[in-house]
C-alpha positions, 0 to 999 in steps of 0.5 A, spaced: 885 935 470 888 938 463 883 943 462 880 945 469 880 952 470 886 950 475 891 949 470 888 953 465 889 960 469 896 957 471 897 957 463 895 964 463 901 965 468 905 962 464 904 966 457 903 973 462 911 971 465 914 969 458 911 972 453 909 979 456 902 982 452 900 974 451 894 975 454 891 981 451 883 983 452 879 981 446 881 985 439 888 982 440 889 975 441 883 970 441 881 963 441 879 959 435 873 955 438 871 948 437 865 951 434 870 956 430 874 951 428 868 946 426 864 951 421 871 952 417 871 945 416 864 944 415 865 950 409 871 948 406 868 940 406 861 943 403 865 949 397 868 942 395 862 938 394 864 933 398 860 928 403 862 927 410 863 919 408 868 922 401 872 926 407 872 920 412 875 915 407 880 921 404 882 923 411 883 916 414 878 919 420 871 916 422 865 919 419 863 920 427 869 924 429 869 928 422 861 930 424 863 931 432 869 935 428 864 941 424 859 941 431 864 943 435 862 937 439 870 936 440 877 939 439 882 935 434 889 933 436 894 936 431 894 929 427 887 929 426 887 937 424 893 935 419 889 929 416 883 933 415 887 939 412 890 933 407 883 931 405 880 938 404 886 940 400 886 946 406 893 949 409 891 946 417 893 953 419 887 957 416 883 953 420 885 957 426 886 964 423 881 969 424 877 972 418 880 978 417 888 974 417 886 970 411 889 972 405 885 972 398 886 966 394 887 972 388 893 975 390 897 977 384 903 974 387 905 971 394 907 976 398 915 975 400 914 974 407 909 975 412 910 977 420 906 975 426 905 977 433 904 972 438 898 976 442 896 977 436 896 969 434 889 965 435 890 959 439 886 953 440 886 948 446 885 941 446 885 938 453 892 936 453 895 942 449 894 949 447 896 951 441 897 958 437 899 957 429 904 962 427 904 966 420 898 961 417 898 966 413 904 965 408 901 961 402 904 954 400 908 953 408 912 947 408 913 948 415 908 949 421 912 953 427 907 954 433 907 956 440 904 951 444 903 949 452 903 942 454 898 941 460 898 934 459 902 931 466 902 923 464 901 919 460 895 916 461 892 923 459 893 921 452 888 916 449 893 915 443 900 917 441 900 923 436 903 922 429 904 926 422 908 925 416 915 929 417 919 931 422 919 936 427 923 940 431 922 942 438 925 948 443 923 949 451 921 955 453 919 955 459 919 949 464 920 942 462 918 936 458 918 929 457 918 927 449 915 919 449 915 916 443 911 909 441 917 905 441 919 906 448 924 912 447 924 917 451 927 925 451 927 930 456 928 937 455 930 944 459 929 951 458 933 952 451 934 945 450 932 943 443 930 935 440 929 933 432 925 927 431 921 924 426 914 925 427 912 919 423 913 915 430 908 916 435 909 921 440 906 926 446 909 931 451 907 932 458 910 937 462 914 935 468 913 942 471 909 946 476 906 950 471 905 948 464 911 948 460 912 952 453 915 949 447 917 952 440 916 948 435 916 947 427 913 942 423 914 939 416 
């Protein structure tokens, strides 16, 4: 099943054959933990003033699913992160960046770029994804690039299709992929191949794959 530890270490095989120094020891890159994750929103909810009920109604989200959110009691899909992020007025990315990453909302000027390293970058795991946000740090994004595995086999992993305004942009990096969308389309991907869609359309990968495929991709 997505998650088990199974899946999870042929996950780890995965990033150790393509990105070599993905798996470095604690002080490199980490996981940004339900928990983690939860106590950022939860701060960000309580520096604006706002009730559970005021953030459910902005963000379209049941009042459950935000309390269970800043609990840690589960992980949300990259819609629901996007929806919250949206109703805090927060870039989604600073809810999976370490302390020491974020940057002062004081700076004179923004800065004119900003450079990750992927062994650096915390990720996040739902069941079915695991993801790691890249350069959260640049203030203002118009796009969301990350790095994710898919450990999602079928379908029925899924207990909804997963969408957000925009666009995305998506490229293998590793296995293969099968991109379903709501209407009854279908995309596969190989190694270096590359889909463009609206991802106003609901949709999900799984991986088609011995071990869990790694894609590219960028968001806006």
């Amino acid at each position: 099943m997505p998650g088990s530890s199974t899946q999870k270490s042929k996950a780890a095989q995965v990033l150790a054959e393509v990105l070599p120094g993905a798996s470095a020891p604690a002080g490199g890159r980490g996981l940004a933990g339900r928990h983690e994750v939860g106590a950022k929103i939860r701060t960000a909810r309580k520096e604006r003033k706002l009730t559970l009920q005021q953030v459910a109604q902005r963000s379209g989200l049941a009042v459950s699913t935000v309390s269970k959110a800043e609990r840690g009691l589960i992980a949300l899909s990259y819609e629901k992160v996007l929806q919250l992020g949206r109703a805090l007025d927060i870039d989604m990315t600073r809810l999976f960046m370490p302390a020491s990453a974020q940057l002062g909302s004081g700076a004179a000027e923004p800065p004119t770029f900003v450079k990750d390293r992927f062994e650096d970058v915390q990720r996040y795991e739902t069941d079915q994804y695991e993801y790691s946000v890249l350069c959260g740090a640049f203030p203002g994004k118009k796009m969301q690039p990350l790095v994710a595995l898919i450990n999602a086999r079928e379908a029925h992993d899924f207990s909804e299709t997963i969408r957000h305004p925009g666009q995305e942009f998506v490229m293998v990096l590793s296995g293969r992929v099968r991109i379903l969308f709501e209407n009854g389309e279908t995309v596969e991907l190989g190694l270096h191949e590359a889909a463009y869609f609206d991802s106003g359309v609901g949709h999900i990968y799984i991986s088609l794959s011995r071990l869990p495929a790694q894609v590219l991709s960028v968001c806006c």
